[in-house]
Structures are given as structure tokens and as C-alpha cells.
N, C-alpha and C positions, 0 to 999 in steps of 0.2 A: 966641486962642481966648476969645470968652465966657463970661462967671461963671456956674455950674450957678447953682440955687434951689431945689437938691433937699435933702432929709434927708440922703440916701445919694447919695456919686457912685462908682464903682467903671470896672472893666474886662470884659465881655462876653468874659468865655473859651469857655464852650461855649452852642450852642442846637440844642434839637431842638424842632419844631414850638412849642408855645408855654411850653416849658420855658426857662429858661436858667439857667446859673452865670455870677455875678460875683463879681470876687475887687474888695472893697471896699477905697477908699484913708481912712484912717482919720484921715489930716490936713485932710480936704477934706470929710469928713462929720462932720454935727454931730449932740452926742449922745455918751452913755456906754456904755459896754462894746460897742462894735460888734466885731461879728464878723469872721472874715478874707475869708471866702467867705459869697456868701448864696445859694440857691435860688429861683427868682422862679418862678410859673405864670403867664404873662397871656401875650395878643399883645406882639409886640414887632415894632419895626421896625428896629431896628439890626443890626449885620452882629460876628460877633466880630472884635473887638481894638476895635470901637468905643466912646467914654468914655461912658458911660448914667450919669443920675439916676433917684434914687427915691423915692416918696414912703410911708411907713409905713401902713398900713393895721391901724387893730386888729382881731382876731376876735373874739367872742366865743365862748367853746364850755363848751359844760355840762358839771357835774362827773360822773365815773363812778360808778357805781352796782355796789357790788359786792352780791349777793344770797348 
């Protein structure tokens, strides 16, 4: 098997239309305090049990406004 180049490489357990859960391998992703599971929304083309890469995207999101 080929070397990922991802952030994040995990395992494709569940997908429904452009949802998925990956359960992340933590030896194989680089980076601190990574999770055990992530939640992904985007298209995807992989099938579950298949090894998927990821690459981090930041959000930005504005602070709450309590009134």
C-alpha cells in the first residue's frame, strides 16, 4: 500500500449521502491531541472499511452574542 500525505489517515465506518464517520489511526496522523472518531460532511468517494486521508480545514466562526 502507498504512503497517505494526509493530516489525518483513519478508517470509513459509517456514510450516509455526504456524511461520514471515521474512526482515526493516531499512529499514522500527524499532529496533537487527535480524536478517536471524526465526523466529516463533504462528498466522498470511498466505500466503508476503506483507509481515507484528510486534510484539516480551519473555520472560522464568530463569537456569540449574548443580549
Amino acid at each position: 500500500m502507498a504512503e497517505m500525505r494526509a493530516e489525518l489517515v483513519g478508517l470509513l465506518i459509517e456514510k450516509h449521502g455526504e456524511r461520514a464517520k471515521i474512526k482515526l489511526d493516531k499512529d499514522k496522523s500527524k499532529g496533537e491531541k487527535i480524536p478517536k472518531y471524526l465526523e466529516a460532511w463533504c462528498p466522498i468517494n470511498a466505500k466503508v472499511g476503506d483507509v481515507v486521508g484528510l486534510s484539516l480545514i480551519h473555520i472560522w466562526t464568530l463569537p456569540t452574542i449574548r443580549l
